[in-house]
C-alpha positions as CSV (number, residue, x, y, z in Angstrom):
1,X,234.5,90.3,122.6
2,X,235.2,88.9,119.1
3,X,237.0,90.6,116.6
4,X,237.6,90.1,112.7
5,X,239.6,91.9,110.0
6,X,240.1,91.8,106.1
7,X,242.6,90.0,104.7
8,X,242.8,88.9,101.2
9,X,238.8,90.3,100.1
10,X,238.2,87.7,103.2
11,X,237.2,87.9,106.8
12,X,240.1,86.9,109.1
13,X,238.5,85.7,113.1
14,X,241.3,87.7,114.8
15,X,239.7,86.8,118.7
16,X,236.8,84.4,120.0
17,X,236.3,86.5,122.6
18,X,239.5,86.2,125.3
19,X,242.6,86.9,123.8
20,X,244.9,86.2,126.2
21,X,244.0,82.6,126.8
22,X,243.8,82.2,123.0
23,X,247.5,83.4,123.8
24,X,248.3,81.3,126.2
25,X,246.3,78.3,124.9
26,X,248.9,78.3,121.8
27,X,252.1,78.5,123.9
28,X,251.1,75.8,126.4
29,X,248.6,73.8,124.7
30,X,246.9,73.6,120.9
31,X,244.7,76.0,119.6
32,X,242.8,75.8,115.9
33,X,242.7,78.5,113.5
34,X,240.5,79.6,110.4
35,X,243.1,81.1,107.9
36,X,241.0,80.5,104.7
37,X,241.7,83.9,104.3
38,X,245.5,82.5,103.3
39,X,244.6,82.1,99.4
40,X,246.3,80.0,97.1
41,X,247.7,81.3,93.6
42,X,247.6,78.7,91.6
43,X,250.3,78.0,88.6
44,X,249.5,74.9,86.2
45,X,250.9,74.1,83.2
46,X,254.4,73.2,81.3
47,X,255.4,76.5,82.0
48,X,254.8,76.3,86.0
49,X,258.0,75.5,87.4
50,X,259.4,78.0,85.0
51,X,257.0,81.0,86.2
52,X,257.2,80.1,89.8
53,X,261.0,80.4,89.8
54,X,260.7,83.7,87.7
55,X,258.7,85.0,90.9
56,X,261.0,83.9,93.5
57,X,264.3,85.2,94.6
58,X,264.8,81.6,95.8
59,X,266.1,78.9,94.1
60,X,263.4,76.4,93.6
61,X,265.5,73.9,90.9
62,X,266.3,71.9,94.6
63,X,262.1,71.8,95.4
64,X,260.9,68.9,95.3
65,X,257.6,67.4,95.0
66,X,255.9,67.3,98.2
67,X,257.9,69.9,99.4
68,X,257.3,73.7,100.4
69,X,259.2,76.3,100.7
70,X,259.0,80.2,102.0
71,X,260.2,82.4,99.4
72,X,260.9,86.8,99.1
73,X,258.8,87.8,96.3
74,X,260.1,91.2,94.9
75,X,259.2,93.4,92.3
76,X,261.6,94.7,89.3
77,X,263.3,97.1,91.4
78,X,264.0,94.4,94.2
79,X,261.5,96.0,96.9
80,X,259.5,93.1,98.6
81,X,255.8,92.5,97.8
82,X,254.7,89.1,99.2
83,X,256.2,86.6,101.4
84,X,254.7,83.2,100.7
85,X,255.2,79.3,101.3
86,X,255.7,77.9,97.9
87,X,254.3,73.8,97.3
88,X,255.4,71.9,94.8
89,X,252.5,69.5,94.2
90,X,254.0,67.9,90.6
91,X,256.3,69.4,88.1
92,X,253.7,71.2,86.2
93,X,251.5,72.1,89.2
94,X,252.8,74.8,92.0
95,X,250.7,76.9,94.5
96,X,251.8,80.2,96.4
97,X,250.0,80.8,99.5
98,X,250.2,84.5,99.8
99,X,249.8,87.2,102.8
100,X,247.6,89.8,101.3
101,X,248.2,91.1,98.2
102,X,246.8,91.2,95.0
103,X,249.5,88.2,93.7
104,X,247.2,86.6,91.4
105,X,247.4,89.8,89.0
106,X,251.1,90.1,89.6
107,X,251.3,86.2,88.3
108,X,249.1,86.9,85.4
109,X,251.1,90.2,84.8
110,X,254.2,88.6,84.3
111,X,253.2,85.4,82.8
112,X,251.4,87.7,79.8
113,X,255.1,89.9,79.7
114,X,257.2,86.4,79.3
115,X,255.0,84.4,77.0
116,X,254.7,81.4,79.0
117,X,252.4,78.7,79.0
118,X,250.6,78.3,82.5
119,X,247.2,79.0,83.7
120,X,246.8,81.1,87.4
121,X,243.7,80.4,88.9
122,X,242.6,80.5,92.6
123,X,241.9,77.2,93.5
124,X,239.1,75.9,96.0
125,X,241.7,75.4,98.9
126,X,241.7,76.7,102.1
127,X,244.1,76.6,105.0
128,X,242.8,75.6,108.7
129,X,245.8,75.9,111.0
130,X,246.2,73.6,114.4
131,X,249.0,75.4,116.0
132,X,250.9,75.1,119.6
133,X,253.1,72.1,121.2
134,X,250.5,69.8,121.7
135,X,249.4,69.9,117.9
136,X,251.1,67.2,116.5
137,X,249.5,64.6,118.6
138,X,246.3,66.1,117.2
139,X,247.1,65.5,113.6
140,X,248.5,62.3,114.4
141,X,245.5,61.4,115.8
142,X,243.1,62.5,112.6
143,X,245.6,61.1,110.3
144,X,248.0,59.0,111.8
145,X,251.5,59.0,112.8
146,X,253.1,59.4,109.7
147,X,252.7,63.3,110.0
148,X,255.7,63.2,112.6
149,X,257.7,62.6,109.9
150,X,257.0,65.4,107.9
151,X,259.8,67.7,108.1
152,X,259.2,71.6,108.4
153,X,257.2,72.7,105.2
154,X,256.9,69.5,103.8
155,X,253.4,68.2,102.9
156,X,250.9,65.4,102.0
157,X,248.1,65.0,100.1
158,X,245.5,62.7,101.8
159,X,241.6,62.7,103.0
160,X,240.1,62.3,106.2
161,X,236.3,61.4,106.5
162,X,236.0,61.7,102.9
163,X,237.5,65.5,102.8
164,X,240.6,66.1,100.6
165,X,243.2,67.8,102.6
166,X,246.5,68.7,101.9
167,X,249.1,68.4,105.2
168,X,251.8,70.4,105.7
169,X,253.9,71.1,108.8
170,X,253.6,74.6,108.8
171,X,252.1,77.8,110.3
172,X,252.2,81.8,111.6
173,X,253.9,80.6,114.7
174,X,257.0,79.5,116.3
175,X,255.5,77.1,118.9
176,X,254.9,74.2,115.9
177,X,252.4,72.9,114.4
178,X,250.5,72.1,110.9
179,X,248.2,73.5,108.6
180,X,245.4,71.7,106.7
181,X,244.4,72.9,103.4
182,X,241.0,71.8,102.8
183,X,240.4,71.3,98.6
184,X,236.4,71.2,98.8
185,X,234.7,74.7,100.2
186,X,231.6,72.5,100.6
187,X,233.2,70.8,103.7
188,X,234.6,73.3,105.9
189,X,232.3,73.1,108.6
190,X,232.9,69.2,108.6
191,X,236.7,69.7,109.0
192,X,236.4,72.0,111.4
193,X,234.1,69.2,113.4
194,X,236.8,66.9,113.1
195,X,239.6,68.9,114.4
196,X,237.7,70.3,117.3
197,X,236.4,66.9,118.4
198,X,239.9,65.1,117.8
199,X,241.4,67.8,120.3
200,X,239.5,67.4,122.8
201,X,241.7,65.3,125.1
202,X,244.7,68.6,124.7
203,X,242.0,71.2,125.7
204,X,241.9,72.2,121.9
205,X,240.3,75.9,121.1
206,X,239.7,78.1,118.9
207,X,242.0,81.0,118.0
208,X,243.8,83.0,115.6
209,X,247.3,84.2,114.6
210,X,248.4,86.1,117.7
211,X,250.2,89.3,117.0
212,X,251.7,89.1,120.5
213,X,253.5,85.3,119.7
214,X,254.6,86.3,116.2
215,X,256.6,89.6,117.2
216,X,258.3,87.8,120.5
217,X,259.0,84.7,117.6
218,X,260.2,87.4,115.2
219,X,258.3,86.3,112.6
220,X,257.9,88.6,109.7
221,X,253.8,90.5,108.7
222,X,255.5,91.8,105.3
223,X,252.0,93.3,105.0
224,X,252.8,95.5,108.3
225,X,256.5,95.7,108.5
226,X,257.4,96.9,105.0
227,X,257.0,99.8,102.6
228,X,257.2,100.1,99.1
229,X,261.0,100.2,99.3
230,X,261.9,97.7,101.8
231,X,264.4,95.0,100.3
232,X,264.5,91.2,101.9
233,X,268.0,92.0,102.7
234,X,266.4,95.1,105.5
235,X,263.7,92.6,106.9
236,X,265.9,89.5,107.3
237,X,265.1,87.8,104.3
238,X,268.7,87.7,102.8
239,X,268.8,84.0,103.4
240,X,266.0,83.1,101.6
241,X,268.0,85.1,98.3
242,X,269.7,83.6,96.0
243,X,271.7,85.7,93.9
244,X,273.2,83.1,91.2
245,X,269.4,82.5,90.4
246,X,268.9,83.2,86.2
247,X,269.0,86.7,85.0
248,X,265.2,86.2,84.3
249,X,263.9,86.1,87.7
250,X,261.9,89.3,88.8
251,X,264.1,92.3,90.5
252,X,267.1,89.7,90.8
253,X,269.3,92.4,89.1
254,X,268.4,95.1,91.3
255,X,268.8,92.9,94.8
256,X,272.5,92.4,93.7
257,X,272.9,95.5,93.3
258,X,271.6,96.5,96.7
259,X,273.4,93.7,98.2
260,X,277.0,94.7,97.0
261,X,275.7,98.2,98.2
262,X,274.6,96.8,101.7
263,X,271.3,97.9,103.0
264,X,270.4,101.2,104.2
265,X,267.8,100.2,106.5
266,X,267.8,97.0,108.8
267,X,264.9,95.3,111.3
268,X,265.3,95.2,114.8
269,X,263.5,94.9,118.0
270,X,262.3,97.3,120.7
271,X,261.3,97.0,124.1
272,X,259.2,99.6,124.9
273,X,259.6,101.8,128.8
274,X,255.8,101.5,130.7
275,X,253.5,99.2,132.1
276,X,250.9,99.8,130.4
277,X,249.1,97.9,127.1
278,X,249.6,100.5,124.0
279,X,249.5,98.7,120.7
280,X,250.3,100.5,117.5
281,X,247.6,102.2,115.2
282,X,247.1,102.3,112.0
283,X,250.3,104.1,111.0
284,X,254.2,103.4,111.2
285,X,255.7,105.5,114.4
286,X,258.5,108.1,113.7
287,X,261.5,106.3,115.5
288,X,264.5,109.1,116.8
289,X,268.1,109.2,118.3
290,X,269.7,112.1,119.6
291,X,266.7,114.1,118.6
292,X,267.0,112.6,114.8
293,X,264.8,110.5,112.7
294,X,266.6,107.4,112.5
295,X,263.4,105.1,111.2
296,X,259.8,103.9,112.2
297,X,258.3,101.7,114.6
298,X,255.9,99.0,112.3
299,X,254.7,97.1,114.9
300,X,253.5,97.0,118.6
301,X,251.8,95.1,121.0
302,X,252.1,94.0,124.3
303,X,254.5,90.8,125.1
304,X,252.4,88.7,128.0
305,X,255.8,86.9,129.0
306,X,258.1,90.3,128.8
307,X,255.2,92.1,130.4
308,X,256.1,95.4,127.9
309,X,255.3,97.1,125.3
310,X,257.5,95.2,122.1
311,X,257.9,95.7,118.6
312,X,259.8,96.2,115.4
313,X,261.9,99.0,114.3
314,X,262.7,99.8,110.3
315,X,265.6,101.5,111.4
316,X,268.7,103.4,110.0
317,X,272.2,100.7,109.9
318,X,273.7,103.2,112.2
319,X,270.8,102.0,114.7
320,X,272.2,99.1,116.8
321,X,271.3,96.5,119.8
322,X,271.4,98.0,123.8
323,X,271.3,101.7,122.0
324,X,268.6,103.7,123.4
325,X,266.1,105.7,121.0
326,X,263.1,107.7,121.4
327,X,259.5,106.6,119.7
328,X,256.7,109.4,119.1
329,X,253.6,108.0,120.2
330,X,250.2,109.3,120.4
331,X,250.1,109.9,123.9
332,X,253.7,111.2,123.5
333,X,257.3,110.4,123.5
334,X,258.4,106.8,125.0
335,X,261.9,105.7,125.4
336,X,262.7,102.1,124.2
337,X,265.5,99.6,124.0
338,X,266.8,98.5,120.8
339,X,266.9,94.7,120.9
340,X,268.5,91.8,118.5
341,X,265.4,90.0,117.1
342,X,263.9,87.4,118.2
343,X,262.6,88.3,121.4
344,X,262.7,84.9,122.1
């Protein structure tokens, strides 16, 4: 059965009808993936590199052109809000593509408050993924083997067939891989085409991020995983902060503050008791110890090479690996395993 959800005002293919050999077909093999829904915010302008840094708790004065990088966006009071890899296409030109969230207005918001000289748009470019360990001899194949020299985030503007793309070595997995971000809507069937036909000889497929891969990766969904008061320092995300980055940049002030305060809160991983398939719902699930609230499960699905139940827990400090803890589920109380993250 195939399956689709919104993401970013966009439809997101989510299954092409088996899941777990979409699964499997990204750990062992290559699978392709329509993530158009993975918008670009575009900054342009003399102000650019000056607004992009003003949006990232990163330090982008070492980005270079040609180069991406993955960046905590926070608001004033240092609670995440978005998550994305940031390009640098020239000094003046910059794009953010964004999980979902409404980051165009936040761009435009605090461009207007600082006065600055840049235009946002959101540009004709959309992402198609080729994901798993075969998927560099893929690319190579379309565009040659330059592409295994592109270090991890690092991209290239080139065409193929007459289509402008944009390669980077990227991607929502850990099993490696590149994404293609095609800059003319008109040709996305034609793309497509040419992927699918290149792959071929690796058994290519079509798929979709798999929730299963990216919790046993560890990979952050900071649309899923976080509330409105989650810092980058709770989620993992403290290495991607720099806190000597000018007083200017959103919420800077208030993440050293919760830094020298330590975080309340912190992200680990669960391994749930039963044998049976019991994703999460639509709502975070209450997380106890010793009969106490301790935090919230955000995530679960079930792990094909665990065979359980995993997911993530938003959990108290206090909360740490081999303890044991206590998840309220719909069909009742479950015991689980409190794991260091990644799974694998």
């Amino acid at each position: 059965m195939t399956s689709a959800s919104v993401y970013n005002r966009m439809m997101l293919p989510m299954s092409f009808g088996d899941p777990e050999a979409e699964y499997w077909r990204l750990m062992t093999g290559v699978s392709m993936w329509d993530v158009g829904v993975e918008r670009q915010v575009q900054l342009a302008g003399p102000d650019a590199g000056r607004l992009a840094q003003i949006l990232c708790a990163r330090d982008l004065s070492v980005c270079k052109v040609g180069q991406g990088k993955y960046v905590p966006i926070c608001n004033h009071d240092g609670f995440l809000i978005n998550d994305p890899i940031v390009l640098k296409l020239s000094d003046c030109l910059f794009w953010f593509s964004i999980a979902d969230s409404d980051m165009w207005l936040w761009a435009r918001a605090i461009a207007a408050e600082r006065g600055l000289d840049v235009e946002i748009s959101e540009p004709d470019v959309s992402p198609l993924a080729v994901q798993g360990p075969k998927a560099e001899a893929v690319v190579a194949s379309l565009f040659g083997d330059w592409v295994r020299e592109l270090k991890y985030f690092w991209f290239k503007e080139t065409e193929i067939a007459g289509i402008p793309v944009t390669v980077q070595r990227s991607g929502w997995s850990k099993q490696g891989g590149f994404e293609l971000y095609l800059r003319d809507g008109r040709k996305g069937a034609a793309l497509w085409n040419l992927v699918k036909e290149a792959g071929q000889p690796w058994g290519i497929g079509p798929g979709a991020p798999s929730s299963a891969e990216r919790v046993e990766s560890g990979l952050l969904n900071s649309v899923g995983d976080t509330d409105e008061t989650t810092s980058p320092f709770e989620v993992r995300l403290g290495k991607f902060v720099d806190l000597d980055v000018p007083d200017e940049v959103v919420g800077i002030q208030a993440l050293r503050r919760i830094a020298a305060a330590g975080p309340k809160r912190h992200q680990l991983g669960l391994v749930l008791e039963g044998d049976t398939p019991q994703p999460i719902g639509l709502s975070w699930e209450e997380i106890r110890q010793n009969g106490i609230k301790v935090g919230s499960m955000t995530t679960c699905v079930w792990s094909p090479r665990l065979q359980s139940n995993i997911g993530y827990g938003l959990v108290a400090a206090s909360c740490k690996p081999d303890q044991t803890v206590e998840i309220v589920r719909p069909n009742g109380v479950v015991c689980a395993k409190v794991v260091e993250l990644p799974f694998f």
